[in-house]
Each structure stands twice: as C-alpha cells, then as structure tokens.
Backbone as JSON, one array per atom type, in Angstrom:
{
  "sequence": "XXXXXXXXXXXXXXXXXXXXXXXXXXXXXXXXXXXXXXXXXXXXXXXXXXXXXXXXXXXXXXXXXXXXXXXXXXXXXXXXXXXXXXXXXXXXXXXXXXXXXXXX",
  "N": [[0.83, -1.17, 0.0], [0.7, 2.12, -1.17], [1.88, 5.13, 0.45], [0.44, 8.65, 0.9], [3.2, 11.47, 0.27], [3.92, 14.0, 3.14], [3.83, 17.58, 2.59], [6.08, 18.5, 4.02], [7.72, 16.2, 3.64], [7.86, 16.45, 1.02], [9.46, 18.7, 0.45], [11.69, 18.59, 2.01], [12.84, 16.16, 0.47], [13.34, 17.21, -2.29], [15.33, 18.99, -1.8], [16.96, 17.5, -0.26], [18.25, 16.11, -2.64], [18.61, 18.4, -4.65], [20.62, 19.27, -2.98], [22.57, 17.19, -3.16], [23.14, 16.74, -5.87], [23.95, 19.18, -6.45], [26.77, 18.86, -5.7], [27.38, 16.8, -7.42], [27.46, 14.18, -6.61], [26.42, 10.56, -6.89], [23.69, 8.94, -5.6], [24.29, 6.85, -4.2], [27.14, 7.48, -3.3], [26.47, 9.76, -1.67], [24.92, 8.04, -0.06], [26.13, 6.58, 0.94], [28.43, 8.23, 2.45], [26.89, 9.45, 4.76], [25.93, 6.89, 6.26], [24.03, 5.04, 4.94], [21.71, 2.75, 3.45], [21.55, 2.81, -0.19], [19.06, 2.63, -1.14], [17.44, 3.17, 0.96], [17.82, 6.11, 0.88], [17.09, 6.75, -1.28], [14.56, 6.08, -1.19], [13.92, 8.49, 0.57], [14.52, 10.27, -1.3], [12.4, 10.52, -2.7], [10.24, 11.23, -1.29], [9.08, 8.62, 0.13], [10.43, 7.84, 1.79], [10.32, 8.27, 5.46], [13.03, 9.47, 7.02], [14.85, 9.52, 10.37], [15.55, 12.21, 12.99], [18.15, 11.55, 13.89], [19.03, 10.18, 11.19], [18.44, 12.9, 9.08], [20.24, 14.69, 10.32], [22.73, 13.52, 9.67], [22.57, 13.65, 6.91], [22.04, 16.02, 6.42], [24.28, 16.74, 7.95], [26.92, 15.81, 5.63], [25.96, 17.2, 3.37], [26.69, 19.57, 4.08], [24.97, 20.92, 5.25], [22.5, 22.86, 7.63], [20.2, 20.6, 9.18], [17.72, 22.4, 9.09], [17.97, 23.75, 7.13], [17.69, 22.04, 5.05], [14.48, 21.27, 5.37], [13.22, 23.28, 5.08], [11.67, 25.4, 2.55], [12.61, 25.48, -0.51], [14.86, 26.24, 0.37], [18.67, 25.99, 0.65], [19.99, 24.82, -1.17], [18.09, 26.03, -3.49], [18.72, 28.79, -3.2], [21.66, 28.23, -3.75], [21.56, 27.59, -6.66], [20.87, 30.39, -7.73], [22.53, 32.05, -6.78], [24.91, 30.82, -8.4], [24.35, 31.07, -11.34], [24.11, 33.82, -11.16], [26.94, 34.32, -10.71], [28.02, 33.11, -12.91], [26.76, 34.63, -14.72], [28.5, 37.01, -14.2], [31.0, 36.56, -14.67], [30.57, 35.68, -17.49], [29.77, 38.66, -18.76], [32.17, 39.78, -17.64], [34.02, 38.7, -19.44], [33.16, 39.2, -22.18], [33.49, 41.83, -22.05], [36.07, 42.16, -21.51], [36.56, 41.08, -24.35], [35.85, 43.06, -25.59], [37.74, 45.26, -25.35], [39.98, 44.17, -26.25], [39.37, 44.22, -28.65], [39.86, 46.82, -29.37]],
  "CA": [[0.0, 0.0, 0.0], [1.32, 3.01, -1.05], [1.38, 6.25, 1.26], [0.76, 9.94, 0.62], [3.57, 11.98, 1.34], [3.46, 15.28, 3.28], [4.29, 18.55, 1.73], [7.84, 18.58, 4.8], [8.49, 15.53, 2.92], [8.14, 16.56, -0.39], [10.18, 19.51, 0.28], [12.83, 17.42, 2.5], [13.22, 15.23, -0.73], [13.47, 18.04, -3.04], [16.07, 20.22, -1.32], [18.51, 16.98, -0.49], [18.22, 15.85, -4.22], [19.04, 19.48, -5.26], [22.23, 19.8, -2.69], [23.42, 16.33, -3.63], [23.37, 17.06, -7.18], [24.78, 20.69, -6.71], [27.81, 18.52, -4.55], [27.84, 16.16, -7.93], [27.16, 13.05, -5.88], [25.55, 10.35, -6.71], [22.65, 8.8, -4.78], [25.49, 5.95, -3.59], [27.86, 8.32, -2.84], [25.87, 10.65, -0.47], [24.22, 7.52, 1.05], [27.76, 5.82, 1.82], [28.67, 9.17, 3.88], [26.06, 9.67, 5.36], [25.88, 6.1, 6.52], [22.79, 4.2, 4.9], [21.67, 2.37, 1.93], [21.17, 3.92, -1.36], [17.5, 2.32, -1.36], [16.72, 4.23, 1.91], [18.05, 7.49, 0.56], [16.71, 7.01, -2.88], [13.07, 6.24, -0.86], [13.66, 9.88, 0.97], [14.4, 11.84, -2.18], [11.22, 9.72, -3.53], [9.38, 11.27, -0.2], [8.79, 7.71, 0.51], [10.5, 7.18, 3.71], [10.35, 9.29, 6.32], [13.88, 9.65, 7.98], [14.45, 9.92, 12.01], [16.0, 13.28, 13.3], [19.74, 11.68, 13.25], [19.52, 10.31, 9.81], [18.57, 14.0, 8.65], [21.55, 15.28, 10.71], [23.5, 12.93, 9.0], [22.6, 14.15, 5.51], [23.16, 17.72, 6.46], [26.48, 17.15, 7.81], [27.74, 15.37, 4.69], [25.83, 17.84, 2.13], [27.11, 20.93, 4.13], [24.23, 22.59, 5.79], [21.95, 22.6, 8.71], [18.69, 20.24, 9.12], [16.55, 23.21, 9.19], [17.71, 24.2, 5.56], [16.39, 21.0, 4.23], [13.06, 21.15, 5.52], [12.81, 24.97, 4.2], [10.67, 25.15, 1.02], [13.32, 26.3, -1.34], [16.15, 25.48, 1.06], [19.73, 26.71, 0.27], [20.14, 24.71, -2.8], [17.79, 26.81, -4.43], [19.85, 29.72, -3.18], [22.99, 28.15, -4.47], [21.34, 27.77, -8.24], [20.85, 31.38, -7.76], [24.33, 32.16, -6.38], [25.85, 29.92, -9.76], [23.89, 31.73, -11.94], [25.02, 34.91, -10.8], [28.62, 34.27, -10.91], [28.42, 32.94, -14.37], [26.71, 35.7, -15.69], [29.52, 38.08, -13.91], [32.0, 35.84, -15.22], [30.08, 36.07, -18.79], [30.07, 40.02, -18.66], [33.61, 40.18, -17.9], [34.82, 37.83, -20.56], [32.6, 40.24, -22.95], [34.44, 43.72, -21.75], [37.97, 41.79, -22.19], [36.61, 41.17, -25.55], [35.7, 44.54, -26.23], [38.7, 45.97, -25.1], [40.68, 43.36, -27.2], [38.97, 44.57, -30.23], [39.84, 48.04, -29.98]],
  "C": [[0.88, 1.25, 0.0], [0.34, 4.31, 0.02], [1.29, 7.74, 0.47], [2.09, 11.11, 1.55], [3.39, 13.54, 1.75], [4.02, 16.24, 2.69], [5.74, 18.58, 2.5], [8.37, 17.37, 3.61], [8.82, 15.77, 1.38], [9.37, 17.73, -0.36], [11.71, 18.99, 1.04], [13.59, 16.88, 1.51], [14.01, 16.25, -1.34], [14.81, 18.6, -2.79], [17.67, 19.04, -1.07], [18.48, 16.39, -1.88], [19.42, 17.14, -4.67], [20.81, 19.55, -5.06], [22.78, 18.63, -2.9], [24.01, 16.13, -5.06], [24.48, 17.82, -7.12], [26.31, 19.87, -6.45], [28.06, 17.88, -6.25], [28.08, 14.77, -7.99], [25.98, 12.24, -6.51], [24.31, 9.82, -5.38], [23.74, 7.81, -3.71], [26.38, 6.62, -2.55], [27.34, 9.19, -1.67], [25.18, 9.46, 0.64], [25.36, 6.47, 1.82], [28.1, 7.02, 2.69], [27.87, 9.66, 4.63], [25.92, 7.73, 6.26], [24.81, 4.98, 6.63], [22.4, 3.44, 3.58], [21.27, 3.18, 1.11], [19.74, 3.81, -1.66], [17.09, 3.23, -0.69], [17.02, 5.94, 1.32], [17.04, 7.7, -0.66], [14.88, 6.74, -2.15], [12.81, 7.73, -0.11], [13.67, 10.88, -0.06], [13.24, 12.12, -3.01], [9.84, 10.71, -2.78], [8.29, 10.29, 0.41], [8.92, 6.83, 1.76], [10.83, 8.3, 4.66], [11.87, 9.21, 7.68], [13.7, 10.5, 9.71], [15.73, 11.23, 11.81], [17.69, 12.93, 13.27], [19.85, 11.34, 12.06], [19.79, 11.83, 9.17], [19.76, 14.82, 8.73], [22.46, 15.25, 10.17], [23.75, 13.36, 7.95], [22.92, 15.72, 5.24], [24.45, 17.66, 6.83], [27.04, 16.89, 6.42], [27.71, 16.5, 3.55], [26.33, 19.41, 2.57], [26.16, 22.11, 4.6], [23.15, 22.03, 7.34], [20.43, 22.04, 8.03], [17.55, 21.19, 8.91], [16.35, 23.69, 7.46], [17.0, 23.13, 4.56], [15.16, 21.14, 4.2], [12.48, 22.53, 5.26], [12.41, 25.2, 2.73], [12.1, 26.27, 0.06], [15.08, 25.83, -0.93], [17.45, 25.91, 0.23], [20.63, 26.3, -0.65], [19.45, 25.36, -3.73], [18.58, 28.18, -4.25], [21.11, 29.36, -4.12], [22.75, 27.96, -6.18], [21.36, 29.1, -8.31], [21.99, 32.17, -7.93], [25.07, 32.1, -7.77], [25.51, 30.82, -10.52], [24.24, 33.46, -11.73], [26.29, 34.94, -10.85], [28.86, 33.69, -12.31], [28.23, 33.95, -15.44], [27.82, 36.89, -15.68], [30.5, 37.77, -14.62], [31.54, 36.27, -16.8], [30.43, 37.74, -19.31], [31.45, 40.54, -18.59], [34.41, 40.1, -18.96], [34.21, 38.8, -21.97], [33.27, 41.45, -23.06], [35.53, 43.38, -22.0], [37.41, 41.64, -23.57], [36.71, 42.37, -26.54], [36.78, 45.14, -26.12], [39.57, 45.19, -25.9], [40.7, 44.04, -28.19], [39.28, 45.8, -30.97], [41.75, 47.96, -29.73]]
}
C-alpha cells in the first residue's frame, strides 16, 4: 500500500536531491557518507520514507548545511542555483568587456 507523502516531505526530498546534485554526488555516494543504503536514501528523495532526526543530521552534515535548511521550502540549494547563476553571468560580462577591449 502506497502512502501519501506530506508537503515537509516533499520539500525534504526536493532540497537533499538538489544539494546532492549541486555537490555532484551520486545517490550511492551521499548515502555511503552519510551512513545508509542507497534504497533508503533514494526512498527519501522519492518522499517515501520518512527519515528519524539523526539520519537528517546525517545528511546535512555530509551535504554541508543545517537540518533546518532541508526542511525549508526552497532550502539553500535553491539559493545556491541562484548564487551559480550569478557568478556565471559576472563571469560572462567580464569575458565580454575583455573582448571589447581586445577589439579596440
């Protein structure tokens, strides 16, 4: 029988997905340092299993942030797409003005 999960979980999922990506990790990889199987992880990013208060801990220490940012709708992987995106475009813009100045 499948369950419904709650909107914490959906956003739980969502947010360590995002920062395990951002990290480059796969699902293996984040669930070997963190210290669990890749099923159980891959059923939390699913919002299929509902991790206890030290697993979570667990997954914030490894991915680099505090439990509270997970369970924050948006959570500080969507910050850090933001962040990236900003520094590429600065980066972009620069590489543009050295061009221009090249040219003349």
């Amino acid at each position: 029988m499948r369950t419904t999960s709650s909107a914490e979980q959906q956003v739980l999922a969502r947010n360590i997905r995002r920062a395990r990506e951002l990290k480059g990790w796969s699902q293996e990889e984040l669930a070997r340092r963190a210290g669990m199987e890749r099923a159980y992880l891959s059923g939390i990013e699913r919002a299929q299993a509902n991790p206890s208060l030290l697993k979570m801990t667990s997954i914030a220490h490894q991915l680099g942030c505090d439990v509270s940012t997970l369970l924050t709708p948006g959570g500080d992987a969507e910050a850090s797409d933001q962040q990236l995106r900003e520094v590429v475009r600065a980066i972009v813009k620069t590489l543009d003005e050295a061009d221009l100045l090249a040219a003349h």
